[in-house]
C-alpha positions, 0 to 999 in steps of 0.5 A: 483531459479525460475526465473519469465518472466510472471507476473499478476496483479489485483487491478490496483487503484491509486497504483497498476496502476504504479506498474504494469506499472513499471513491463511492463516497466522492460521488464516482460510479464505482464498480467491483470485483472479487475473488472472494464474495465475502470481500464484498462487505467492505463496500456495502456503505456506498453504491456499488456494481458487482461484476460476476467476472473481472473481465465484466469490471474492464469493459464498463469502467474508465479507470481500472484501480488495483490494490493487489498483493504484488506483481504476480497478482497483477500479471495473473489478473492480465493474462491468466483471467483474459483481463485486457481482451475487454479492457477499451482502449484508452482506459486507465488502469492503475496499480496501488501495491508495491512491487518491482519497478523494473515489473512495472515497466514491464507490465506497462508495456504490456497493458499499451499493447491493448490500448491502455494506458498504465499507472503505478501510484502504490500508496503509503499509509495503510489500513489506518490511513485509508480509513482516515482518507490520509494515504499518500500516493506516489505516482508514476506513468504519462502526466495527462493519465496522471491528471485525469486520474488524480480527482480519484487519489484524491479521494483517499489520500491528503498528498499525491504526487506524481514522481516521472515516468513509470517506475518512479512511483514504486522507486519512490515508496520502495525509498519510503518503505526502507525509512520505515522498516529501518526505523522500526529495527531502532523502535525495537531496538530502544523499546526492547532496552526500555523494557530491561530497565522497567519502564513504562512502554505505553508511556514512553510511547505516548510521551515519546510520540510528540517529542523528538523521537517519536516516528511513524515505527514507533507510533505504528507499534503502539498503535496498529501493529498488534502481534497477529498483524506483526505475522503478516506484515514482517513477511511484506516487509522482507519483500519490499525491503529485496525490492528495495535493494534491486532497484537500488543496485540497478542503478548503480548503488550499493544498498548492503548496509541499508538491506541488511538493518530493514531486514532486521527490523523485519525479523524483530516486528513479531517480537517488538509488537508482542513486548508492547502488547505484554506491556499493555497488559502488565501496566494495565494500559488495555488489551494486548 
């Protein structure tokens, strides 16, 4: 089994930022790339190279991890960027962003073409689990890439697992996500009413978090999802929620009733996260 000492990573955003610094933290030889230099601070905590071009990062590096926006980022950085032309053969290259299983499949394809083998493990968690090192990392491509590739997930994330062959992984998150964004359509929901009826939103929150319906939505909107980042994300959320329903119609299924209430809770984060955030403020629980 190949065993990896040299990894790159591009994208280094609200979440790339702590992965990376987690794998320079485990002792790998980190080398980075950026469009934009001031994204370099995000790993200014552990050793690092700095690539002038992404081209540099390809050929000095054993595994390649990209934590882009989507598919057209990545197909961008391959092509347009003449990426692969210095990518060594054998080399792994790995996507951490959600995207489209069928571009998976695709890109996959056409990173084997130079040699390269790819992975798609997007991960789940966001920026709060990154920094805590308690991603979750679903995986999918050849299981002796996955392997040699697995001591790097690890540095970032409490589980990893690998799903089946490319395409699963991205499946697989796309089926997280749904759960998620569906479950914050009920979080607004209640806490909307819970607001009509004069309680307490932070409390309800908090009591509600470790009792019976507590959830990964409403702990998010009580605690990470502030009303600028509500601006941002609902946006993502509409995106994964499409994906979600093209794979699940590719094979065979009809996602109607599902898509329809994740794109609900998507057009309600702005204003669910702005609720809580008067809330806080009103009662005087801190700063919206």
């Amino acid at each position: 089994m190949t065993i990896i000492k040299r990894v790159g990573f591009i994208g280094l955003g609200d979440q790339g930022g702590p992965m990376a610094t987690a794998i320079g933290e485990q002792g790998f030889e980190l080398h980075v790339w950026a469009r934009r230099p001031a994204s370099l601070a995000a790993v200014a905590a552990v050793p690092h190279t700095v690539h002038g071009t992404a081209a540099g990062l390809a050929g000095s590096v054993e595994l390649i991890a990209l934590c882009l926006r989507d598919d057209a980022d990545i197909w961008n950085l391959l092509d347009d960027r003449h990426f692969l032309e210095a990518v060594a053969p054998g080399t792994i290259l790995v996507s951490h962003g959600t995207g489209d299983p069928g571009q998976a499949r695709r890109i996959s394809a056409r990173v084997a073409e130079s040699g390269a083998v790819y992975l798609e493990a997007p991960v789940s968690g966001g920026g709060p689990g990154a920094r805590a090192r308690t991603l979750t990392t679903f995986a999918g491509g050849p299981a002796d890439a996955f392997e040699a590739a697995r001591p790097v997930f690890v540095a970032f994330s409490d589980t990893v697992r690998l799903m089946g062959p490319v395409g699963a992984g991205q499946v697989t998150k796309l089926f997280n996500n749904a759960l998620a964004i569906t479950n914050m359509k009920n979080a607004e929901d209640v806490l909307a009413l819970a607001g009509r009826v004069g309680l307490d939103l932070p409390a309800l929150i908090d009591v509600v978090g470790s009792s019976s319906g507590g959830s990964a939505a409403l702990r998010a909107l009580g605690e990470d999802i502030t009303p600028d980042l509500a601006e941002h994300v609902h946006h993502l959320m509409r995106k994964d929620m499409r994906h979600f329903a093209d794979a699940v119609r590719e094979r065979g299924a009809d996602p109607q009733e599902v898509l329809e209430r994740g794109l609900a809770g998507a057009a309600g984060l702005v204003q669910g996260a702005r609720l809580v955030a008067r809330s806080r403020t009103v009662e005087g629980h801190g700063r919206p």
